[in-house]
C-alpha positions in Angstrom: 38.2 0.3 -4.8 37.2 3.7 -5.6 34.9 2.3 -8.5 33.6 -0.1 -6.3 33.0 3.0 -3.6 31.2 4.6 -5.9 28.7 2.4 -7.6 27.5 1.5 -4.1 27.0 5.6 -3.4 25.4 5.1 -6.6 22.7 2.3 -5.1 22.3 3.6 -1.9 21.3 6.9 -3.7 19.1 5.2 -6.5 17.6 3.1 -3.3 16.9 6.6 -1.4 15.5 7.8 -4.2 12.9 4.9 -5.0 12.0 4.6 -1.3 11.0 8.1 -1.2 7.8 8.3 -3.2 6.6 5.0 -1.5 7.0 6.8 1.5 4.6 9.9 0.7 2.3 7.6 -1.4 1.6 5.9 2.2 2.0 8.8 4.1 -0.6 10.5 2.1 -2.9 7.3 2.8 -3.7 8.1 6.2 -2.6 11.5 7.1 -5.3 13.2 6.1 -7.5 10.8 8.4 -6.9 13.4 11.0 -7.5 16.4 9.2 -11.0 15.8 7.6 -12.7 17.8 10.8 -10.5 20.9 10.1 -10.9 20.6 6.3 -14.8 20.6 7.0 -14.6 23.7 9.1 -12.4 25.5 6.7 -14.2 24.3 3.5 -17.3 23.0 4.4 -19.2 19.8 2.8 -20.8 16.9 5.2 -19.7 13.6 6.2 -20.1 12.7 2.3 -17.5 15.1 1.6 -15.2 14.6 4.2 -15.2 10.8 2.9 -14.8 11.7 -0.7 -11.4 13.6 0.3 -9.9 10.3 1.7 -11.4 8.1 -0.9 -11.1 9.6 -4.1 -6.9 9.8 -3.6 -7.1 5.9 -2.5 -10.1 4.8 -5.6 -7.5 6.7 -8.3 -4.4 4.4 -6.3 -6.1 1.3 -7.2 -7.3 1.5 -10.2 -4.4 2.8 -12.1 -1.6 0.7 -10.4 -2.4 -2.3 -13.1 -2.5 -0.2 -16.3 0.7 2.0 -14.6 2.6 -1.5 -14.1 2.4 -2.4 -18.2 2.6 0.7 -19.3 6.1 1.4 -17.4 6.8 -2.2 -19.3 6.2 -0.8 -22.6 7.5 2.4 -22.0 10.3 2.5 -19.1 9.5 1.8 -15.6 12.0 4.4 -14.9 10.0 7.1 -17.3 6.7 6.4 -15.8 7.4 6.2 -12.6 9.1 10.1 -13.1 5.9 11.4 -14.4 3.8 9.9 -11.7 6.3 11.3 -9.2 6.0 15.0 -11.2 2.1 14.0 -11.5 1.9 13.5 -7.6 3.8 16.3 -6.3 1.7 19.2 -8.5 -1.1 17.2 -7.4 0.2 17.7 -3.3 0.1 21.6 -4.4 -3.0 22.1 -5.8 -4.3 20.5 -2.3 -2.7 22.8 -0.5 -4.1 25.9 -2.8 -7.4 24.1 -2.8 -10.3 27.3 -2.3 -13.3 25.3 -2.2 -14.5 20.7 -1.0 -15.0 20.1 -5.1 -11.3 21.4 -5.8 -9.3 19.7 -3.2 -11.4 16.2 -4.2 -10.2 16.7 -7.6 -6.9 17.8 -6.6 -6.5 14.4 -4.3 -7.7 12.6 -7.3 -4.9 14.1 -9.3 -2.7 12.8 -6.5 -4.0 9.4 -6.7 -3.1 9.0 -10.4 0.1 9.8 -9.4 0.5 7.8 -6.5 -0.5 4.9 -9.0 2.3 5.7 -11.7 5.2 5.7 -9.1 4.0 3.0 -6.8 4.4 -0.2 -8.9 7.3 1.2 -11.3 9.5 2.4 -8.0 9.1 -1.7 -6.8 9.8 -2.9 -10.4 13.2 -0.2 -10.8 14.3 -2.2 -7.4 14.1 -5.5 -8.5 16.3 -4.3 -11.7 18.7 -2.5 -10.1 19.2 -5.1 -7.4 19.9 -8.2 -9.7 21.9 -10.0 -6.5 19.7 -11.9 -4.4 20.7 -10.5 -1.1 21.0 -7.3 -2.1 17.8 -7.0 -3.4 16.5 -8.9 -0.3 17.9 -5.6 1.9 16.9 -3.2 -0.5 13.0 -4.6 -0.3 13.8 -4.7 3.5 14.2 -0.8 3.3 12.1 -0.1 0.7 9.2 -1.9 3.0 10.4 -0.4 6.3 10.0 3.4 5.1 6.9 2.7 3.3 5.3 1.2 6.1 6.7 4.1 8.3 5.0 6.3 5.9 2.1 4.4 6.8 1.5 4.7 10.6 4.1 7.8 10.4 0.8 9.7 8.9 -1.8 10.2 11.9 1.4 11.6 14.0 2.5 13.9 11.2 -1.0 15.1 10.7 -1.5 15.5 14.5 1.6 18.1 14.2 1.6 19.8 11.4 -2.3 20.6 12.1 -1.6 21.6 15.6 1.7 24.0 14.3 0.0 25.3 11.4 -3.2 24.0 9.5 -4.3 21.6 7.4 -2.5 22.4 4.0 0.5 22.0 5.8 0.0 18.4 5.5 0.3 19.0 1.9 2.6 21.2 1.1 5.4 18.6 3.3 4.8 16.2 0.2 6.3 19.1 -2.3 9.9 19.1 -1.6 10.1 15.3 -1.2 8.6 14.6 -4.5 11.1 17.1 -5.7 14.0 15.8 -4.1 12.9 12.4 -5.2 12.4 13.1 -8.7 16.1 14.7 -9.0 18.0 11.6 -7.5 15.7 9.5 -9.8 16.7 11.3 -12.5 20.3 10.6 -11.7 20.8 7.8 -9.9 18.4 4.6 -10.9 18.7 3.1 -13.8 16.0 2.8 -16.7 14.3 -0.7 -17.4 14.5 -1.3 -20.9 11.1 -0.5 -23.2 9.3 -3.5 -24.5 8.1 -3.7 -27.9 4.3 -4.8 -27.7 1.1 -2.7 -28.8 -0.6 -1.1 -26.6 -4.4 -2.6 -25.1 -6.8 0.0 -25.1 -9.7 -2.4 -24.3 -7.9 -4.0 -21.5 -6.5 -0.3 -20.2 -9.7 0.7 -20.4 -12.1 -2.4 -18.9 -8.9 -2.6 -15.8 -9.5 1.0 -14.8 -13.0 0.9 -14.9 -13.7 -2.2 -12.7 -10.8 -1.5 -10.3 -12.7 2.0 -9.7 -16.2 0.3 -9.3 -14.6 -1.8 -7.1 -12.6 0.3 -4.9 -15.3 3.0 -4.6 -18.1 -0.3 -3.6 -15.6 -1.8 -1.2 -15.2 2.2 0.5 -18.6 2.9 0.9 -19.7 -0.4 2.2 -21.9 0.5 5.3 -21.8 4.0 4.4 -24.1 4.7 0.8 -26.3 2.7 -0.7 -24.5 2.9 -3.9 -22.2 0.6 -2.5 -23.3 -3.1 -3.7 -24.7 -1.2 -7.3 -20.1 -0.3 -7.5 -19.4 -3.5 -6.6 -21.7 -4.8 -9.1 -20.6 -3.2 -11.9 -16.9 -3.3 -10.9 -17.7 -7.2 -11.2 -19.5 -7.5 -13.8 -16.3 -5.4 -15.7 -13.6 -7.4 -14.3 -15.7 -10.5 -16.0 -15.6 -8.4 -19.4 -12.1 -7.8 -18.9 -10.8 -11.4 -18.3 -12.9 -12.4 -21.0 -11.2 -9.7 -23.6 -7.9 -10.4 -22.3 -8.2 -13.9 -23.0 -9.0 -13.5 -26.5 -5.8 -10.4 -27.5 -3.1 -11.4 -29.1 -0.9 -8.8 -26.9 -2.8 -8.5 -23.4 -2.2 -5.8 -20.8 -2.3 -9.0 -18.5 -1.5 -11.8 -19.2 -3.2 -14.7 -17.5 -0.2 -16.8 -17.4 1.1 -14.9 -14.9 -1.5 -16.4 -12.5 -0.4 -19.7 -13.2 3.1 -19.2 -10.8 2.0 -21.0 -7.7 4.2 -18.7 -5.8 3.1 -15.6 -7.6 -0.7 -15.8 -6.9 -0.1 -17.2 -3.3 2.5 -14.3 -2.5 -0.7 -11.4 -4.3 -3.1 -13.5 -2.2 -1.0 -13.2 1.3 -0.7 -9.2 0.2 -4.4 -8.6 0.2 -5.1 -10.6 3.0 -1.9 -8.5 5.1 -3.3 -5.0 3.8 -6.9 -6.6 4.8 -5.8 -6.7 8.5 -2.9 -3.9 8.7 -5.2 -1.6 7.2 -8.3 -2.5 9.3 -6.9 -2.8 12.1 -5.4 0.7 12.4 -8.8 2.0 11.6 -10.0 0.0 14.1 -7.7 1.1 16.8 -7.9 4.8 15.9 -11.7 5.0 16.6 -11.5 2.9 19.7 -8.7 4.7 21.2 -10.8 7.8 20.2 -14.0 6.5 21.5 -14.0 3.8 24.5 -10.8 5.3 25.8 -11.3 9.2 25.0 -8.1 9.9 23.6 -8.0 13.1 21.9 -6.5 12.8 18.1 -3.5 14.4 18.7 -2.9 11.7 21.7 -4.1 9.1 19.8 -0.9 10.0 17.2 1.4 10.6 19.4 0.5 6.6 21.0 0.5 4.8 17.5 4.3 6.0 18.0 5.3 2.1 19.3 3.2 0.5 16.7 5.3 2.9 14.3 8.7 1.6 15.6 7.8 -2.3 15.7 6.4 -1.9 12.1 9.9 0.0 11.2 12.0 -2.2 12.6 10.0 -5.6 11.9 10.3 -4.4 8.1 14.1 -3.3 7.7 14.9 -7.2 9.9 12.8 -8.6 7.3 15.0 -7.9 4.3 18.2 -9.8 6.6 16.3 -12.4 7.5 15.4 -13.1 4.0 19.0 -12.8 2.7 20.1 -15.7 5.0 16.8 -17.9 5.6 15.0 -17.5 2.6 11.3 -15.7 2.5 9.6 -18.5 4.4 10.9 -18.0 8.0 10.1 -14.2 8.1 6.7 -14.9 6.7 6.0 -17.2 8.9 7.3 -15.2 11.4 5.6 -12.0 10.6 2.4 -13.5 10.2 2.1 -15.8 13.5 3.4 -12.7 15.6 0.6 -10.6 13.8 -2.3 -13.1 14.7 -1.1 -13.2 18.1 -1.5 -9.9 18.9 -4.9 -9.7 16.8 -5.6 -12.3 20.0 -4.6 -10.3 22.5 -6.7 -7.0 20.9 -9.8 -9.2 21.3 -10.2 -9.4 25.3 -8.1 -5.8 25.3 -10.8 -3.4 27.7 -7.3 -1.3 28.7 -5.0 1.5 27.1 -1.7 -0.7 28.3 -3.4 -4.2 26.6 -4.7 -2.3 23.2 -1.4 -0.7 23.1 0.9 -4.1 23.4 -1.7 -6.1 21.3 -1.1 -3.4 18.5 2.9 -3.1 19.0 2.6 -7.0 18.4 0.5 -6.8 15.8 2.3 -4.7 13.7 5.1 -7.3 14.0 3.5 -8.1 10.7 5.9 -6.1 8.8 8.6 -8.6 9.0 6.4 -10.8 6.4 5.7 -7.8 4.1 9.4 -7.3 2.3 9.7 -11.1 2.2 6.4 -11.4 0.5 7.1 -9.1 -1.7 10.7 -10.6 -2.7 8.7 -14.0 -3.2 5.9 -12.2 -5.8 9.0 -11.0 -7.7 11.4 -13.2 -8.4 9.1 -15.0 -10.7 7.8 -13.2 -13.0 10.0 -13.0 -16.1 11.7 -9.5 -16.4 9.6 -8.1 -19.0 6.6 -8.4 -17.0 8.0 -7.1 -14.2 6.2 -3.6 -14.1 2.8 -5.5 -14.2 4.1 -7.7 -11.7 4.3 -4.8 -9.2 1.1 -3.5 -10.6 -0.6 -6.8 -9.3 0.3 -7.6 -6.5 0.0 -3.6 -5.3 -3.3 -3.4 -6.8 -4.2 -7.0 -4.9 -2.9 -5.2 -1.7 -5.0 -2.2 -1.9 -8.3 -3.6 -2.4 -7.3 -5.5 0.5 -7.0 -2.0 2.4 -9.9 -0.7 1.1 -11.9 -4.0 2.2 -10.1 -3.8 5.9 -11.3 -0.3 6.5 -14.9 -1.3 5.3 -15.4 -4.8 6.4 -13.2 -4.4 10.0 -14.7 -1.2 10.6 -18.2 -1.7 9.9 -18.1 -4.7 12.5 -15.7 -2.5 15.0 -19.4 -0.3 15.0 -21.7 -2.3 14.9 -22.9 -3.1 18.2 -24.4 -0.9 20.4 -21.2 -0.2 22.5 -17.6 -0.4 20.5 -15.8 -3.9 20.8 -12.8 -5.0 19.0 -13.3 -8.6 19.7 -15.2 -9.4 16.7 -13.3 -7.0 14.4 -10.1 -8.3 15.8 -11.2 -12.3 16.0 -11.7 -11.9 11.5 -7.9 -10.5 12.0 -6.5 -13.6 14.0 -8.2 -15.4 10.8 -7.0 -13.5 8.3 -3.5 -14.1 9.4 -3.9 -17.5 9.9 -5.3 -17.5 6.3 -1.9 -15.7 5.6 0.1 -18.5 6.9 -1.1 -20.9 4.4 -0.8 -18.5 1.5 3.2 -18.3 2.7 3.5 -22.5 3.0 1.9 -22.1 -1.3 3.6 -19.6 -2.4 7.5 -21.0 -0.7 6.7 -24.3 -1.1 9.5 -24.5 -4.2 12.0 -22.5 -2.3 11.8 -25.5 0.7 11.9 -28.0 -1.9 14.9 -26.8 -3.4 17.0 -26.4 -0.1 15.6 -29.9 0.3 17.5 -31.1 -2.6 
């Protein structure tokens, strides 16, 4: 008894400690939405600058998710995903310390990098030390519920801490949690075991590259006119680096892992969730800001509900899977989702945009069971690049919400979510069909 007692202290403190970083890492995402105006005062720089602080920490996320998913296969998911922790948190200081725009956009940079090292590793340390089905369907549950907490938690927490101190503050905060992190990790998870394989330079190499072209086009769509030249070239790489790939003995990704029906349909329902999740709370800040004139600290302090049903949709998610399978709470999550992207597009009220977006965010019940679905496919070696995958498929899904949704949430001559809002409803609906692909063996097999 007492062994069992303590092996499950053990999990629930290796869990803790994996949950943590994907907490900050989407914290970090949108926190410093609300602090660009007092960063501009402080440090100066124009609009291009204030956009270059939120993009460059997101641009450095997805592009190195893919290469930090193999490389925590070759080397230790549980080694990489320390350094990227370490990486992250000196990264969080020297934004706080930051004296002048070019420094702090370096220093976010930094924290991308790391972001992208812990991100993918801390999902493929769960699946290992979760083996048991259901157990690893709760742990996702939780690991979802506080990311995505982390997520709308971050316009709240930056509302506050600029209010009570400044913007560093929102910062420094990330400091002791990457240090508490990095101790319990240290301790308490488990290491993957190294895989022998050579390393891909051209395929490191070619993968950063166009994921950055990529990311940085999909940001400034509507915004710079280097935007379709990024996109461009970030195309035209990713053609160079399927093509090399192809041909190596020993690829950083292998394309066989695209041939799982259920893998590719799960990456595919993750882009298309961050597409409208991501968009969406774009969206919702600037109209609650603008048609509605609420001030930013108010318009924190009202995502509070959409924080709770996201919270709570995501922890149900990882029971519900445990019992029904992945299916239900997909199908769940999604349906509830593009409901509420309905009722956003005839909302003209505080009370409407507010239940719309409480219902919306019902989405988060699909997100742990999607991600459960993605992998339990993949064989275990490949479970690092997995992660890196389906997380890099996710964020240039967020990065093409916040463009796409919020170029269209702007572009008439008075601010409408009914266009932005109607793409949404689609998207979800698009969703649903990517969950019937991608759980179509698990039906069969309760079939049988």
């Amino acid at each position: 008894m007492t062994a069992t007692t303590t092996s499950a202290r053990r999990q629930r403190l290796a869990l803790i400690a994996l949950c943590l970083p994907f907490f900050i890492v989407q914290l970090d995402a949108t926190v410093v939405n609300v602090a660009v105006e007092a960063i501009r005062r402080d440090l100066g720089g124009g609009l291009g600058g204030e956009q270059w602080v939120i993009a460059s920490y997101t641009v450095a996320l997805a592009a190195g998710m893919l290469t930090a998913g193999s490389l925590g296969d070759r080397y230790g998911a549980r080694r990489i995903c320390v350094l990227g922790t370490v990486v992250f948190g000196v990264g969080s200081a020297l934004c706080s310390l930051a004296p002048a725009l070019p420094v702090l956009i370096v220093a976010r940079t930094l924290q991308g990098v790391g972001a992208a090292a812990l991100l993918p590793c801390s999902l493929a340390l769960i699946v290992r030390q979760f083996p048991e089905p259901r157990a690893r369907a709760h742990a996702l549950g939780l690991w979802g519920g506080i990311a995505a907490i982390g997520l709308a938690t971050g316009p709240v927490a930056g509302g506050v801490l600029i209010a009570l101190a400044d913007w560093r503050a929102i910062f420094w905060v990330n400091v002791p949690f990457a240090a508490l992190a990095l101790v319990l990790t240290c301790q308490y998870v488990v290491e993957s075991p190294p895989r022998e394989r050579r390393l891909d330079p051209y395929g490191l190499v070619l993968g950063t590259v166009a994921l950055s072209a990529l990311a940085g086009g999909l940001i400034q769509v509507g915004r710079s006119g280097w935007a379709l030249p990024l996109i461009a070239a970030g195309a035209l790489t990713g053609l160079v680096f399927v093509l090399a790939e192809r041909s190596r003995r020993d690829p950083m990704l292998p394309l066989a892992i695209f041939s799982s029906r259920p893998f590719s349909a799960a990456s595919a329902a993750g882009l298309l969730f961050n597409f409208c999740f991501y968009g969406t709370l774009l969206c919702l800040s600037l109209y609650l800001q603008g048609p509605l004139r609420q001030s930013a600290f108010a318009t924190g302090m009202l995502t509070l509900p959409l924080t709770v049903a996201i919270g709570v949709g995501a922890t149900a998610s990882g029971r519900l899977t445990a019992r029904f399978g992945a299916r239900v709470p997909m199908l769940t999550g999604f349906s509830l989702a593009g409901f509420g992207a309905l009722v956003l597009v005839a909302a003209d009220s505080l009370p409407l945009v507010l239940a719309g977006g409480v219902v919306l965010c019902c989405c988060s019940i699909a997100m742990p069971a999607m991600t459960s679905v993605a992998m339990s496919t993949p064989p275990e070696e490949h479970t690092g690049l997995a992660s890196g995958v389906l997380n890099t498929a996710r964020q240039a899904g967020g990065a093409l919400g916040t463009a796409v949704l919020g170029t269209l949430l702007t572009a008439g001559s008075t601010m409408s979510l009914a266009v932005p809002m109607t793409v949404v409803a689609l998207g979800y609906a698009a969703a649903v069909g990517c969950t019937l692909l991608a759980t179509r063996r698990q039906e069969l097999s309760t079939a049988r």
